[in-house]
Wavefront OBJ file of the C-alpha trace (Angstrom):
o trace
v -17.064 5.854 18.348
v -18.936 8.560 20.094
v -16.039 10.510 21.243
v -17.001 10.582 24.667
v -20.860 11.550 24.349
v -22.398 9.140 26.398
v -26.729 7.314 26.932
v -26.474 6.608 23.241
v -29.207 3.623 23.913
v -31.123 6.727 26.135
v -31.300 8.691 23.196
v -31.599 6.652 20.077
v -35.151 5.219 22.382
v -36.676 8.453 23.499
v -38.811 7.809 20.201
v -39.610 4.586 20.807
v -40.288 5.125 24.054
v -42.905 7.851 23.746
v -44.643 5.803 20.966
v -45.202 3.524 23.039
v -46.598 5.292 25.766
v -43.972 4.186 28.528
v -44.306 7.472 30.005
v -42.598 7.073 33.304
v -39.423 5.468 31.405
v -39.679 8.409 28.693
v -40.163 11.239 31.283
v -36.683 9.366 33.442
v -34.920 9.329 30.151
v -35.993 13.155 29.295
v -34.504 14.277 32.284
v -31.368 12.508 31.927
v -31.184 14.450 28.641
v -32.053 17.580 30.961
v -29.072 16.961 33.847
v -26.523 14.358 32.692
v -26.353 14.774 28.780
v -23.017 16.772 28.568
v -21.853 18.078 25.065
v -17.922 18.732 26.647
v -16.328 15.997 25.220
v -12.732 15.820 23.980
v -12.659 12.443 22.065
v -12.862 11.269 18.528
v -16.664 10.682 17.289
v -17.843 9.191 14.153
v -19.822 11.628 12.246
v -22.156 9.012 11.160
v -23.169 7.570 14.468
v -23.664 10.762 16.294
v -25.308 12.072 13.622
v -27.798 9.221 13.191
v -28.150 8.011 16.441
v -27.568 11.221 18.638
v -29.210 14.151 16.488
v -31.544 11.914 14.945
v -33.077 10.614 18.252
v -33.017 14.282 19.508
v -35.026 15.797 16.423
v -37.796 12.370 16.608
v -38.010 13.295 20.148
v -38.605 17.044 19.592
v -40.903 16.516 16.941
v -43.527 14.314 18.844
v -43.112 16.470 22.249
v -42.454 20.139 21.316
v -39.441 19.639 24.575
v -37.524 22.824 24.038
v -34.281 20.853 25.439
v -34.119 18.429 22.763
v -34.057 21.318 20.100
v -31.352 22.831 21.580
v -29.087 19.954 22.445
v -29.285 18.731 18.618
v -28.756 22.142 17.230
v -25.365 22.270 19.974
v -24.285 18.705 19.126
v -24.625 19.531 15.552
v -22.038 22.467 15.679
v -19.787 20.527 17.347
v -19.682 18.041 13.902
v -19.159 21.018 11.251
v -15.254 20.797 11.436
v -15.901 17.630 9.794
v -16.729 19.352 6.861
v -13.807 21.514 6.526
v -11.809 19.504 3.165
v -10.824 20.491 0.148
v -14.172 19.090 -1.424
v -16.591 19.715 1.397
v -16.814 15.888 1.507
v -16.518 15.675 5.362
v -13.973 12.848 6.801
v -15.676 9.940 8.625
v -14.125 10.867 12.088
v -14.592 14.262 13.972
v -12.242 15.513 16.823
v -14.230 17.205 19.361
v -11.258 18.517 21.162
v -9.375 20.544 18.519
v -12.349 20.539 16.201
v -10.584 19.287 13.644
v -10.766 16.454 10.976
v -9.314 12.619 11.793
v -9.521 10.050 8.801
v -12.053 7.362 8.366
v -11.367 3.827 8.499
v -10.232 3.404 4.631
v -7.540 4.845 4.942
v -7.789 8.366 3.431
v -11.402 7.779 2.433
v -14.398 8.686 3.413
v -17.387 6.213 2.854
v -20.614 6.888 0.919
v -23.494 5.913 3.458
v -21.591 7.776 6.196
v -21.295 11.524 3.998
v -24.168 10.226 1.982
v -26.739 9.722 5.399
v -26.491 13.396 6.546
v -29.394 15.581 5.126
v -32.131 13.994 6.883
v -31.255 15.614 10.015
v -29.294 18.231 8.900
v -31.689 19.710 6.543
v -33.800 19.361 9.916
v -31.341 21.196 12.284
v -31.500 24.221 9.429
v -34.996 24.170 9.458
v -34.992 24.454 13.929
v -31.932 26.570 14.046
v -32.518 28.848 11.218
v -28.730 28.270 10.099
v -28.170 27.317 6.807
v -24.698 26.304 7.391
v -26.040 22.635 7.922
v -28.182 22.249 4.771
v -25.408 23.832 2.430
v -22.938 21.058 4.007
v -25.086 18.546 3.878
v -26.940 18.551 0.325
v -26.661 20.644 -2.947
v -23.446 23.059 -2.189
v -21.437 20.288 -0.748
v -21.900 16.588 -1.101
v -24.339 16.075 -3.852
v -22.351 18.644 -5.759
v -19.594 16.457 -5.798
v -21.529 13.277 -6.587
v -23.224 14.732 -9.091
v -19.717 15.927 -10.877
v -18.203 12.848 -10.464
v -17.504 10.163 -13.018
v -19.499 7.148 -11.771
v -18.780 3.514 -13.269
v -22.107 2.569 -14.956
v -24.076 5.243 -13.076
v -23.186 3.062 -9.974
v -21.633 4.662 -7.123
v -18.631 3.427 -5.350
v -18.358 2.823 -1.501
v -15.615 5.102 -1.427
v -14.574 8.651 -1.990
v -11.450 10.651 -1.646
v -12.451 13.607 0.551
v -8.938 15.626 -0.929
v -9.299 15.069 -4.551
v -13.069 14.269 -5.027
v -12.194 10.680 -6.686
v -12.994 7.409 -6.146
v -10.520 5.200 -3.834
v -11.573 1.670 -5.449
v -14.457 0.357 -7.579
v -16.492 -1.671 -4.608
v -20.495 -1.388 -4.705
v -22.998 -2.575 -2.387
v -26.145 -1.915 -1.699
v -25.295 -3.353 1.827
v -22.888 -2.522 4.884
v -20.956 1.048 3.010
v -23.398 2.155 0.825
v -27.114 1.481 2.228
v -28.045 4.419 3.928
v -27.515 6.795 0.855
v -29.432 4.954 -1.125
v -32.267 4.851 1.838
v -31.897 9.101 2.338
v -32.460 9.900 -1.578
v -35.922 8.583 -1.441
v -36.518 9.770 2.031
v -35.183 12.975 1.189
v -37.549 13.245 -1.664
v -40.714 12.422 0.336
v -39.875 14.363 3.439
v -39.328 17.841 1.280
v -43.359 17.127 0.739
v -42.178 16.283 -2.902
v -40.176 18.937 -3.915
v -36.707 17.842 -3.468
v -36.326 16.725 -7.701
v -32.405 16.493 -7.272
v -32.895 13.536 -4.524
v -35.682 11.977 -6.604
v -33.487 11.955 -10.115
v -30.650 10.617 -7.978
v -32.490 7.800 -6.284
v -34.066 6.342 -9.512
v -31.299 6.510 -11.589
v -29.285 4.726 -8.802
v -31.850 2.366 -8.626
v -31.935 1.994 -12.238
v -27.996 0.858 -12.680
v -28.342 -1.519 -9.171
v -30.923 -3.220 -11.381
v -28.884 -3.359 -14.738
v -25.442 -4.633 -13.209
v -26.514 -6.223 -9.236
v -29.641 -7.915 -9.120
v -29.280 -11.027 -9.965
v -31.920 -14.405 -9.799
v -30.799 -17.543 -7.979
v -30.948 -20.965 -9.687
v -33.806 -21.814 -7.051
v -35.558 -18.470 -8.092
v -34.497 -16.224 -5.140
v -33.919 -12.412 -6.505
v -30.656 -10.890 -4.735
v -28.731 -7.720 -4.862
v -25.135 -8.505 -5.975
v -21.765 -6.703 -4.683
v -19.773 -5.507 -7.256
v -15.878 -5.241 -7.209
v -14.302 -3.281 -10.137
v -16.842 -5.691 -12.403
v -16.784 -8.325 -10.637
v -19.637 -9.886 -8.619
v -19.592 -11.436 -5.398
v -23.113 -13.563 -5.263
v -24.263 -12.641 -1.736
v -25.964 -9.979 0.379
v -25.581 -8.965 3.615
v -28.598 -8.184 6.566
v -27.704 -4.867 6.113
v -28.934 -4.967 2.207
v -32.343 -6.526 3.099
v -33.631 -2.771 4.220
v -33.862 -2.200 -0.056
v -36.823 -4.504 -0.290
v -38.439 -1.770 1.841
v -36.782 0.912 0.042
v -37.593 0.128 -3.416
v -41.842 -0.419 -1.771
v -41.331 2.696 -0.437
v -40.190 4.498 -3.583
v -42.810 2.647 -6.152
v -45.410 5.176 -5.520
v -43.235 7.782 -7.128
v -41.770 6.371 -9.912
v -42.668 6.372 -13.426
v -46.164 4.580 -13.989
v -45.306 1.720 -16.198
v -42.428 1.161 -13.521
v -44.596 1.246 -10.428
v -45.927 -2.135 -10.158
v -42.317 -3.705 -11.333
v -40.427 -2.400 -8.248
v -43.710 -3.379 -5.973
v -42.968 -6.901 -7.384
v -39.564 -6.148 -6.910
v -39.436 -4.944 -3.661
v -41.677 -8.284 -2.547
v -39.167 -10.716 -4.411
v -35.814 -9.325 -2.455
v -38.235 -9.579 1.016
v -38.681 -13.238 0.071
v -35.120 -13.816 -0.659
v -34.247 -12.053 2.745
v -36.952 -14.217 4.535
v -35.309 -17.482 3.067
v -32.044 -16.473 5.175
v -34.038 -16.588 8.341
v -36.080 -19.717 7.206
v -32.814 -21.650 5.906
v -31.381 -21.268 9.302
v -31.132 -23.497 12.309
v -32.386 -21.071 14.567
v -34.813 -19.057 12.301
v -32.863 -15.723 12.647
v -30.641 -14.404 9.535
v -27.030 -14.757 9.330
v -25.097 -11.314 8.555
v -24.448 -12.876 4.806
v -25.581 -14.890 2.691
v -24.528 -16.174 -0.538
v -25.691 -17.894 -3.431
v -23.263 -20.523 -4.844
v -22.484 -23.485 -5.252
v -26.187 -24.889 -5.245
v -26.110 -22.814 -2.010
v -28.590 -20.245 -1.976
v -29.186 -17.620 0.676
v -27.319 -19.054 3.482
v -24.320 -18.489 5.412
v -21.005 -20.259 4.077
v -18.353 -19.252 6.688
v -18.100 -19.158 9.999
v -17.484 -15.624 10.275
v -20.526 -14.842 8.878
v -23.036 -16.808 10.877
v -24.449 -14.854 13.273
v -27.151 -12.483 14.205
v -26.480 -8.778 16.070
v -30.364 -7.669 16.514
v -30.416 -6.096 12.729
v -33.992 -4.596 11.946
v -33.350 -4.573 7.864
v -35.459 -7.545 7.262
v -38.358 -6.766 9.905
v -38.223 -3.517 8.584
v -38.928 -4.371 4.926
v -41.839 -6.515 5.982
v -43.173 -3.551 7.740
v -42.973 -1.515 4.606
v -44.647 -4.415 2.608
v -46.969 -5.145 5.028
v -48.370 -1.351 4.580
v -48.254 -1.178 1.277
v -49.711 -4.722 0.700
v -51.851 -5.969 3.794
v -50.880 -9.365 2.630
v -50.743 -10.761 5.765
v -47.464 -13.357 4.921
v -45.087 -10.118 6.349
v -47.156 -10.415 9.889
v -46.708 -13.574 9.873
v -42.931 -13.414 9.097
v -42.326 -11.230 11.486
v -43.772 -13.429 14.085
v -41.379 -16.067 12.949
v -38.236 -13.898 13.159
v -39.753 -12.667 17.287
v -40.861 -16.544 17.422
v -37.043 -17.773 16.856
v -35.108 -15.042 19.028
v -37.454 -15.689 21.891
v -36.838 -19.573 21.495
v -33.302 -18.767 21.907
v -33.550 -16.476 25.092
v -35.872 -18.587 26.787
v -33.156 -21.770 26.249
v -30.785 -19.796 27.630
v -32.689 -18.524 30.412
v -33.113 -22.310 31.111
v -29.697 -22.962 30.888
v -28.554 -20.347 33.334
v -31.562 -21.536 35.873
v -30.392 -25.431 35.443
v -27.781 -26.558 32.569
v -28.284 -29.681 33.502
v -31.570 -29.847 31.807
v -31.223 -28.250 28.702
v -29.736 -29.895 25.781
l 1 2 3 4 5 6 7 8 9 10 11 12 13 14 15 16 17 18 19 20 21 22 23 24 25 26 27 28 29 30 31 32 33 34 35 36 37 38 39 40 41 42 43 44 45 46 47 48 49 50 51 52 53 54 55 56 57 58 59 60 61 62 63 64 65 66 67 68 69 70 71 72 73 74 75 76 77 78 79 80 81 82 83 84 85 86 87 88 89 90 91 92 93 94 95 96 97 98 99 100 101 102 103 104 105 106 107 108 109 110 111 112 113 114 115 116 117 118 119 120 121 122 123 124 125 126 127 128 129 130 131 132 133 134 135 136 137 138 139 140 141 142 143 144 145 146 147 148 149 150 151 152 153 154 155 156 157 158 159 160 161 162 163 164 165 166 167 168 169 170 171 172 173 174 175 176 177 178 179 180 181 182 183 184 185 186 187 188 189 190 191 192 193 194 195 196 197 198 199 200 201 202 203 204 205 206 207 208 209 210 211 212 213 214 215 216 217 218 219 220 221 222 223 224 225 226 227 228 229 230 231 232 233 234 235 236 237 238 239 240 241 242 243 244 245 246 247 248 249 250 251 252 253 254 255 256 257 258 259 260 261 262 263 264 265 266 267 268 269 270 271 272 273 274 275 276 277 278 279 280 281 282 283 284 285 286 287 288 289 290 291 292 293 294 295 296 297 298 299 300 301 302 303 304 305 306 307 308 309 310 311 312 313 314 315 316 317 318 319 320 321 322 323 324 325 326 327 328 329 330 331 332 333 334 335 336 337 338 339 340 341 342 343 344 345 346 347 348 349 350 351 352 353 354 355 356 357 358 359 360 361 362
């Protein structure tokens, strides 16, 4: 998916690394950036990934160092991604060529998907601001993609997972605040906060979102447990994926800013889908979340097939109990956390067993 770019994992932890002051592994990573990161690739890259996890990890790096090199190498990878742009709508396609520079088509067929084009400005409003080129902040934002969303006819305010990059229509009716849609959600509010309060289009769009998730998704279990629905052409399916829990953090972090007699609602909101997201890991054998969970047939926020039930290293639901955890110092999201790390290192240190003498282990 990265068309031939290559020490995705190097870049997408120089932040991490320097945070956490492992300066000899940050200083051999820097200088693979230096000597081995090569932008002369020929293969077909998703605009998303390299965008989040290549430019993004190059601008968090630059930002806490001041290294010239990881300026310039987002600035040049970021070029290399404008062909994506180049549609009828300025809705880019979800696949880049890096060879001919031109356009490939996303996964859906013709369609392009809304947290892919949706989870953009962040760093391109960023590669404007280091570059002085405001080529990627037209693409990115007003001129281009929330031009179009703006325009567009969405079915009870919500907003569809996908998007004809041709005609500027939506390809079917499927919502979710999960795996498709997240990430836009996630850069409205971010977007907001990180133009030091200015950005007013992002802000309107987030809370209005938020407002019609509310009205047609969220939904309360029989047991109590408050869950964001998916929603096919009117249709619910009861269940959320890992991918959704991030929105208990989301809707914490956006509180602050909303309108005052909302503000403690979505703080009580935010808290209720972090307990429901909490109940997957509790509910499970091993005490890590399944990748869905549904609630039905007296079934609530557990994994019903097979295909569902397992666990890829997803930070949504650590990451919300971060976000409550600042916002709150109720000390139930340290100590959820520490069940989550409590459960995965059970699991290693069986199998580390296991490989020593399988004999033993049961």
């Amino acid at each position: 998916m990265f068309g031939g770019l290559s020490g995705a994992t190097v870049i997408d932890s120089l932040d991490t690394l320097y945070l956490m002051e492992l300066k000899e592994e940050f200083q051999e990573a820097k200088a693979w950036v230096e000597e081995s990161f090569h932008l002369n690739v020929s293969g077909e890259a998703s605009l998303f990934e390299v965008n989040i996890r290549y430019i993004g990890g190059l601008l968090s790096a630059f930002y806490l160092t001041g290294e010239e090199v990881f300026r310039i190498k987002a600035i040049r990878l970021g070029e290399k991604l404008l062909p994506a742009f180049n549609t009828p709508t300025g809705i880019p396609k979800g696949v880049v060529s890096f060879k001919s520079g031109s356009w490939g088509w996303a996964t859906a067929g013709s369609s392009s998907i809304l947290a892919e084009f949706g989870s953009l400005h962040l760093e391109f409003l960023h590669l404007t601001e280091l570059s002085g080129n405001q080529v990627f902040a037209e693409k990115a934002t007003v001129r281009n993609i929330r031009k179009v969303l703006r325009k567009i006819e969405k079915p009870f305010g919500l907003y569809p997972n996908f998007l004809s990059p041709v005609s500027g229509n939506w390809v079917q009716h499927h919502v979710s605040v999960g795996g498709l849609g997240d990430s836009f959600y996630e850069y409205l509010i971010k977007s907001w906060l990180m133009s030091g309060k200015t950005d007013m289009e992002a802000k309107n769009m987030y809370y209005e979102a938020l407002e019609a998730i509310e009205t047609y998704l969220l939904n309360v279990s029989p047991g109590g447990l408050t869950y964001i629905a998916e929603w096919r052409g009117g249709i619910l399916d009861h269940k959320m994926g890992h991918l959704a829990c991030f929105s208990g953090g989301m809707i914490a972090l956006g509180a602050e800013d909303a309108k005052e007699e909302k503000r403690a609602h979505y703080r009580e909101l935010a808290a209720q889908i972090t307990k429901t997201c909490h109940e997957s890991y509790a509910r499970s054998d091993t005490k890590l979340g399944p990748e869905a969970f549904w609630f039905n047939s007296g079934r609530e926020a557990v994994a019903t097939q097979l295909s569902e039930s397992y666990y890829i290293l997803r930070p949504e639901v650590v990451e919300s109990y971060m976000y409550l955890w600042r916002q709150t110092h109720d000390p139930i999201y340290r100590e959820w956390g520490w069940e989550g790390q409590g459960g995965l290192g059970e699991i290693l240190s069986d199998r580390s067993r296991f490989l020593r003498d399988p004999g033993r282990v049961q």
